[in-house]
DOLUM-487608 format. One line per 4 residues: for each residue x, y, z of N, C-alpha, C. Coordinates in steps of 0.001 Angstrom, whole numbers, plus 500000, padded with zeros to 6 digits. Each point is the difference from the previous one (the first is absolute). Layout:
<sites>
X Y Z X Y Z X Y Z ~ ...
</sites>
This chain:
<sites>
888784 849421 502188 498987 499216 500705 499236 499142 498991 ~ 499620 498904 500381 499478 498993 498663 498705 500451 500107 ~ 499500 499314 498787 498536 500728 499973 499361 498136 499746 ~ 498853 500233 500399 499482 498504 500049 498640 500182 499375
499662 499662 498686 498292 500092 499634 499423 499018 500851 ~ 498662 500487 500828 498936 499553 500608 499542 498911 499088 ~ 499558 498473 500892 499535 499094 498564 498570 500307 499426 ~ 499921 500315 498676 498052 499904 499687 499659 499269 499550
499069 499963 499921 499162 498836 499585 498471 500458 498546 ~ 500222 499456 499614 499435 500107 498948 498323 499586 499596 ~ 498990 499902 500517 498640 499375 499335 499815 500558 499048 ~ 499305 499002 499167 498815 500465 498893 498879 499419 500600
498944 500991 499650 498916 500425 500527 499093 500301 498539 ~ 498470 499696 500080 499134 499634 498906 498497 499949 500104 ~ 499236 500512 499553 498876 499857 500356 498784 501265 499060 ~ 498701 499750 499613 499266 500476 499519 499702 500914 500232
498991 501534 499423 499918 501028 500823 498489 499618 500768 ~ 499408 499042 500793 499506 499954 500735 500700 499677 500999 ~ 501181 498908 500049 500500 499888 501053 501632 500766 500540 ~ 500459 500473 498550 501703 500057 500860 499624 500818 500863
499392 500864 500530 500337 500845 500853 499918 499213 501556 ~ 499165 498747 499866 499530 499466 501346 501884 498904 500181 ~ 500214 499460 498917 500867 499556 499822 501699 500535 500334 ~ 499633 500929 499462 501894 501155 500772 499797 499999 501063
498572 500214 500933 500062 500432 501578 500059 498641 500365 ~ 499410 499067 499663 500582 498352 500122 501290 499921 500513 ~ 501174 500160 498632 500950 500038 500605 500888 500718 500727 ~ 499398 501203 499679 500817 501198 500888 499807 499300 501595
498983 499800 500602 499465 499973 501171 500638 498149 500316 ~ 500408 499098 499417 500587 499058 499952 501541 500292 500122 ~ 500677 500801 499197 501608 500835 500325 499751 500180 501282 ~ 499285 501121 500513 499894 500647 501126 499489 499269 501257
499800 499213 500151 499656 498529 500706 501089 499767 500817 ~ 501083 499441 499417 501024 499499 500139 501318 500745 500242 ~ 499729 501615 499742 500790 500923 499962 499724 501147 501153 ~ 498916 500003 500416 499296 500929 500759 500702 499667 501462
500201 500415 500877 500768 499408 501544 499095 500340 501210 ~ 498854 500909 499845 499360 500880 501347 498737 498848 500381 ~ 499840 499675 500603 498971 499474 500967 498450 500328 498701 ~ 499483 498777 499344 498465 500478 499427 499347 498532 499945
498398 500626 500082 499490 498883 500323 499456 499583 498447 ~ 500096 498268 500303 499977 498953 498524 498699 500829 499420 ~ 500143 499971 498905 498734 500499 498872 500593 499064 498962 ~ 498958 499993 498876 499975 499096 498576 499113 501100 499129
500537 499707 498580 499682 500940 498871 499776 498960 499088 ~ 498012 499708 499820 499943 499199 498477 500016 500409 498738 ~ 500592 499002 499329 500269 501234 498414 500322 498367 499567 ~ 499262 499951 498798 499357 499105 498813 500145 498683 500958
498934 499724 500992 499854 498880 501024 501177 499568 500496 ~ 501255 500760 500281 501488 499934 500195 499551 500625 501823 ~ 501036 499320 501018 499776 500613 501066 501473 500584 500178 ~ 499891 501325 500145 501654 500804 500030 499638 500635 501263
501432 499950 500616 500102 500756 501174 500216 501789 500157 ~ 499164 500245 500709 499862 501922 499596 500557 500432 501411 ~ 500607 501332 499888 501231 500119 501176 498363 501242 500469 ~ 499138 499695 501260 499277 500935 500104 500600 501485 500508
500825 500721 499615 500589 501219 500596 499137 501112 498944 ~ 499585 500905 500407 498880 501253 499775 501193 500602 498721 ~ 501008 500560 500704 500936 500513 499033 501048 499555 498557 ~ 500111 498463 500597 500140 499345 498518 498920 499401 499335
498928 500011 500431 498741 499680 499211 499920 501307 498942 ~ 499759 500905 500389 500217 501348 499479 501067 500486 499103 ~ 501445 499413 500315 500953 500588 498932 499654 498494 498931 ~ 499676 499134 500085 499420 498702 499288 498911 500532 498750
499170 500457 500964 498928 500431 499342 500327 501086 498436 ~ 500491 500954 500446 500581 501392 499571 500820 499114 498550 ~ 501357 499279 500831 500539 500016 498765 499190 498905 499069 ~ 499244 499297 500160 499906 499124 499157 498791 500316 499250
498820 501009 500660 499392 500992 498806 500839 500962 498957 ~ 501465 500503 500554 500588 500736 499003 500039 498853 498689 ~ 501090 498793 500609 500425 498699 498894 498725 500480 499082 ~ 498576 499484 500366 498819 499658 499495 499748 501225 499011
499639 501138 500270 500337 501301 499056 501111 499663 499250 ~ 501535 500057 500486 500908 499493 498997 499564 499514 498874 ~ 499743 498716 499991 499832 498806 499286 499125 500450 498676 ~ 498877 500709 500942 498721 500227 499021 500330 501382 499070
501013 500524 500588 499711 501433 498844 501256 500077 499151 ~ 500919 498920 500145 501239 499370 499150 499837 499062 499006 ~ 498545 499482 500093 500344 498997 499050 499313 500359 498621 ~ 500702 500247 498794 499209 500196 498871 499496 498662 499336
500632 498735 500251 499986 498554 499308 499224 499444 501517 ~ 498581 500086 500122 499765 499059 500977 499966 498574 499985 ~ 499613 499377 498785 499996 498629 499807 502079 499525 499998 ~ 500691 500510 500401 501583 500001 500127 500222 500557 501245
498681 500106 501172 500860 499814 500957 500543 500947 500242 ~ 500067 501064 501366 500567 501306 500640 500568 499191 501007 ~ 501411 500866 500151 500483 498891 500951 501164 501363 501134 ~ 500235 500217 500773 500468 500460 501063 500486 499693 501058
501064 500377 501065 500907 499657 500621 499702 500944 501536 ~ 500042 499086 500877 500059 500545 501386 500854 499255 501403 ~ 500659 500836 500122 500723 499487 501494 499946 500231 501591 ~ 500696 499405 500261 499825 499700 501577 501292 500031 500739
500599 500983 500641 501477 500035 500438 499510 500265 502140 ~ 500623 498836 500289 500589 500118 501309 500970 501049 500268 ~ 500111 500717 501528 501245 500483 500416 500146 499639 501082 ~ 501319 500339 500666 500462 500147 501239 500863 500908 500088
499660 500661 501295 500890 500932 500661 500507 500188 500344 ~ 501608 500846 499107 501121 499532 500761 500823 501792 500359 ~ 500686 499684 500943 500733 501493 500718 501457 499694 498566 ~ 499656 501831 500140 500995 500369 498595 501300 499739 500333
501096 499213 498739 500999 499897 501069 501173 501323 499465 ~ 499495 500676 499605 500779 501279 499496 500381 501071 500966 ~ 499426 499431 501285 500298 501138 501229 498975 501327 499653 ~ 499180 499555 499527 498489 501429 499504 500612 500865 499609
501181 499927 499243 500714 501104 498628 498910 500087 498618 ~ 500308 498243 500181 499432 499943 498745 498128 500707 499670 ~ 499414 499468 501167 498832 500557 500289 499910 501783 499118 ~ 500872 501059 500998 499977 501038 500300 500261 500462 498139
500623 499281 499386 500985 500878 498925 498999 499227 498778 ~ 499009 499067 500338 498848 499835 499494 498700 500502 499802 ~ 500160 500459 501267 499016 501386 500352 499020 498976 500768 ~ 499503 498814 500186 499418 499010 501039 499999 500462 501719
500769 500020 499961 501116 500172 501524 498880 498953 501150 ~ 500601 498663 499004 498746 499308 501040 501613 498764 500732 ~ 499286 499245 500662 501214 498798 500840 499937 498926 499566 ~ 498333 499954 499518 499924 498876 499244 500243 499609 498415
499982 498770 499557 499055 499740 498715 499810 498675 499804 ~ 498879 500346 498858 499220 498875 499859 500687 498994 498692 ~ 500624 498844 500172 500634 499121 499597 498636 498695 499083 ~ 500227 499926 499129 498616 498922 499126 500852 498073 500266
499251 499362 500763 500493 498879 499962 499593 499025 499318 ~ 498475 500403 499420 499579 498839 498900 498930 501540 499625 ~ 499800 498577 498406 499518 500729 498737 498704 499388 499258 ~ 499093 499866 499901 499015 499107 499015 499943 501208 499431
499618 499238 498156 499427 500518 499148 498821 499319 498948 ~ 498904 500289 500075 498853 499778 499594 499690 499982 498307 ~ 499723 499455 499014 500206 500323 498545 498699 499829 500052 ~ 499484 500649 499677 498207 500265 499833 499217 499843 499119
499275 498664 499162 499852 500009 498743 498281 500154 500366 ~ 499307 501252 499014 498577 500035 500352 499791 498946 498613 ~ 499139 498771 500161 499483 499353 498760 498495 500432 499845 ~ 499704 499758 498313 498778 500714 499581 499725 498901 499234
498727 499810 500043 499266 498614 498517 500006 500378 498722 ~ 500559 499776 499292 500097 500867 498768 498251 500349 499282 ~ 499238 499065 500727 498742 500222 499439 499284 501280 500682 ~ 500443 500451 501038 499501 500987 500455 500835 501155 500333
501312 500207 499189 500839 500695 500767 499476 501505 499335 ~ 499400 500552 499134 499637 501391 499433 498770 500328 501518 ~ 498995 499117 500049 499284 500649 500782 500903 500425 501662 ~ 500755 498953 500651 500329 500161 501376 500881 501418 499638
500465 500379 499652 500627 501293 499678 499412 501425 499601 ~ 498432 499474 499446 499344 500832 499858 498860 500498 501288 ~ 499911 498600 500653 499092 500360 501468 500208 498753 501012 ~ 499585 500313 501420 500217 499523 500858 498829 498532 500235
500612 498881 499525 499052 498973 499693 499958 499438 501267 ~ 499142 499575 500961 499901 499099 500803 500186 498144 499879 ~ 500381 499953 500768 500621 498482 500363 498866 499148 499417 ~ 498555 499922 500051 498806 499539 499582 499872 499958 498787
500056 501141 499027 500296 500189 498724 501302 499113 499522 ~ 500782 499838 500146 501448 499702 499617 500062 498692 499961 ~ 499298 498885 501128 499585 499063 500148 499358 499460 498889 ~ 499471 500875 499052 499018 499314 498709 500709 499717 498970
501630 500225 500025 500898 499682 498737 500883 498786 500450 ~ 499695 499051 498676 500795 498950 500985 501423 500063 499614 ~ 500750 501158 499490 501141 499635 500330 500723 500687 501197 ~ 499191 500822 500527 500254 500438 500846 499787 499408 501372
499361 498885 499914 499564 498666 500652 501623 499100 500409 ~ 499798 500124 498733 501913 499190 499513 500885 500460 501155 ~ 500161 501914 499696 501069 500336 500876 499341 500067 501357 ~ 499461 500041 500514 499524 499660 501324 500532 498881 500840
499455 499069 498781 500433 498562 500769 502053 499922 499961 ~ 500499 501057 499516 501551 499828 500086 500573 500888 501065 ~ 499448 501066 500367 500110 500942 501352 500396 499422 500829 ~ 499177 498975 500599 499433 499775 501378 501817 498960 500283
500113 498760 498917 501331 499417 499980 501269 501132 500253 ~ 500038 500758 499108 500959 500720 499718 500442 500945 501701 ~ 498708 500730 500548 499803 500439 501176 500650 499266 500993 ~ 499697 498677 499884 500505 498733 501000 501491 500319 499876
500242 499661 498683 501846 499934 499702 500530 500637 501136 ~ 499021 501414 499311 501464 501164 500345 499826 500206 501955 ~ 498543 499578 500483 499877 500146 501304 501670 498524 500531 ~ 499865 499190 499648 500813 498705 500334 501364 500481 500016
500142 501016 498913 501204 500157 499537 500941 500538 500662 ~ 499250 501209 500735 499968 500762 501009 500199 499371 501394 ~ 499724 499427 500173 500174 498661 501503 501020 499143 499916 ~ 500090 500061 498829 501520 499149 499581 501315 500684 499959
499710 501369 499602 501170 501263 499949 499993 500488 501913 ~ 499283 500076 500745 500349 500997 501259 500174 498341 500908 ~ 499438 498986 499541 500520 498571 500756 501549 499543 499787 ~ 500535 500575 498353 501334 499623 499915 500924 500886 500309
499528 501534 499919 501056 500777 499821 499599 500947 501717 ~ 500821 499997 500815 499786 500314 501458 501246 500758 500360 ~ 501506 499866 499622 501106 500444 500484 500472 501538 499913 ~ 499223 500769 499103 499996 501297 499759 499110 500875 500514
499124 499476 500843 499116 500760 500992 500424 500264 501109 ~ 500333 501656 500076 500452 500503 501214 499441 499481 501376 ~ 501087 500280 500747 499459 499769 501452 499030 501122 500433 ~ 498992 499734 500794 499470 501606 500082 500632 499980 501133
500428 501583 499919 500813 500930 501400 499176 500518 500562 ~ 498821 500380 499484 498997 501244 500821 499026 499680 500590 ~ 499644 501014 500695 498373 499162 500990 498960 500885 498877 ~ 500116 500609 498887 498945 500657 498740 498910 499045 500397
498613 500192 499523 499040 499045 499442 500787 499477 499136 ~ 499881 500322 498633 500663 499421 498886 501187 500357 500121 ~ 501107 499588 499800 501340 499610 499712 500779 500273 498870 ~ 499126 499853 499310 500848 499824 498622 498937 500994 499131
500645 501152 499299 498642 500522 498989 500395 499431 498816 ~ 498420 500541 499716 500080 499237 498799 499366 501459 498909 ~ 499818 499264 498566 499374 500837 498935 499568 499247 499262 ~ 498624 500632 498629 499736 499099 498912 499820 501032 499305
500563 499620 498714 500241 501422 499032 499452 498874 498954 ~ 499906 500823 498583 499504 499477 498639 501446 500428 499176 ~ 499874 498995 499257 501156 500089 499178 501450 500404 500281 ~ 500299 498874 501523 501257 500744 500663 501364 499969 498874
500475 500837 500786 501557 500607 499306 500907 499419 500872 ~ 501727 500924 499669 501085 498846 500646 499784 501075 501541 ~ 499834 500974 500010 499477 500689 501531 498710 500789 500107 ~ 499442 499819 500600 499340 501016 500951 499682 500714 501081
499896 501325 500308 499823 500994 501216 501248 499797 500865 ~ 501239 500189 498989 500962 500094 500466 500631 499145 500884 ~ 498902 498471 500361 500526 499197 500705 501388 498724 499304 ~ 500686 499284 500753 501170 499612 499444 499374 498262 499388
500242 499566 498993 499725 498736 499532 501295 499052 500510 ~ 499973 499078 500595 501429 499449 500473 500694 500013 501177 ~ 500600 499269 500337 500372 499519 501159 501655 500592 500132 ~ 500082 500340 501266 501337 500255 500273 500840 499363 500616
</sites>
């Protein structure tokens, strides 16, 4: 049976430790926009005077939330060189659900003994660069500086004013990837709310939770 890798997609992603964290849910919630299928009503998410579209659902606000405070811990208790930048990786895998075609042998002698499985049809991956001012990078590591404070260094002024562009890119970029690429999105079969599950892990691998990467 051929095996088909799911296409991914790749961002880099960037931003200060006052803002990346507002910035990943930026784009996470911009992916999920365009990817999401259940009935929600329009909301907007501002982040560095950028207007991004936020998918209002209670439960991916929440797995949003979750993982992208882990990233944020990540970042901060990995980096020994802060003026060089901590940098980390997070993904985003679609599925669809498909009936096993093994006649539920395969299931049983897996120990699953399920009818289904969950098949990954697309992939983003996030490269996470936290930037630091080199003029202040001993203290932000040593304590939790507010946005007000941080404001008083002007090179940290500097990277500010490069966020907000960069943010744009990758939001555009994104509208340009789910506007061109359309032919690998399952049909939905089911009357589910959602259709298609999904996951967001940190530092994804070539599988997880036993689900299948690839198309059959």
């Amino acid at each position: 049976m051929e095996h088909r890798k799911p296409p991914e997609y790749v961002l880099e992603v960037q931003g200060g430790p006052s803002s990346i964290k507002d910035i990943v849910k930026g784009v996470l919630h911009t992916i999920f926009f365009h990817r999401y299928f259940p009935s929600i009503r329009p909301s907007s998410l501002e982040v560095l005077d950028l207007t991004l579209p936020l998918v209002s659902d209670q439960e991916l606000e929440t797995l949003i939330d979750t993982r992208v405070g882990q990233l944020i811990r990540q970042l901060s208790s990995t980096s020994s060189s802060p003026k060089e930048g901590s940098r980390g990786e997070m993904g985003i895998r679609f599925y669809e659900k498909r009936r096993r075609k093994s006649g539920g042998l395969g299931g049983w002698l897996t120990g699953t003994g399920k009818s289904e499985e969950e098949i990954c049809w697309e992939a983003w991956k996030l490269v996470i660069t936290l930037t630091t001012p080199r003029t202040e990078a001993g203290r932000l590591f040593e304590m939790s500086i507010q946005r007000s404070l941080l404001s008083c260094f002007p090179e940290r002024m500097t990277v500010m004013k490069t966020e907000a562009p960069a943010l744009q890119k990758t939001a555009m970029n994104i509208v340009k990837i789910v506007n061109k690429d359309k032919d690998h999105i399952p049909p939905i079969t089911t009357s589910e709310t959602n259709p298609f599950p999904y996951e967001i892990i940190l530092s994804p691998r070539a599988e997880r939770d036993g689900r299948n990467l690839g198309l059959f």
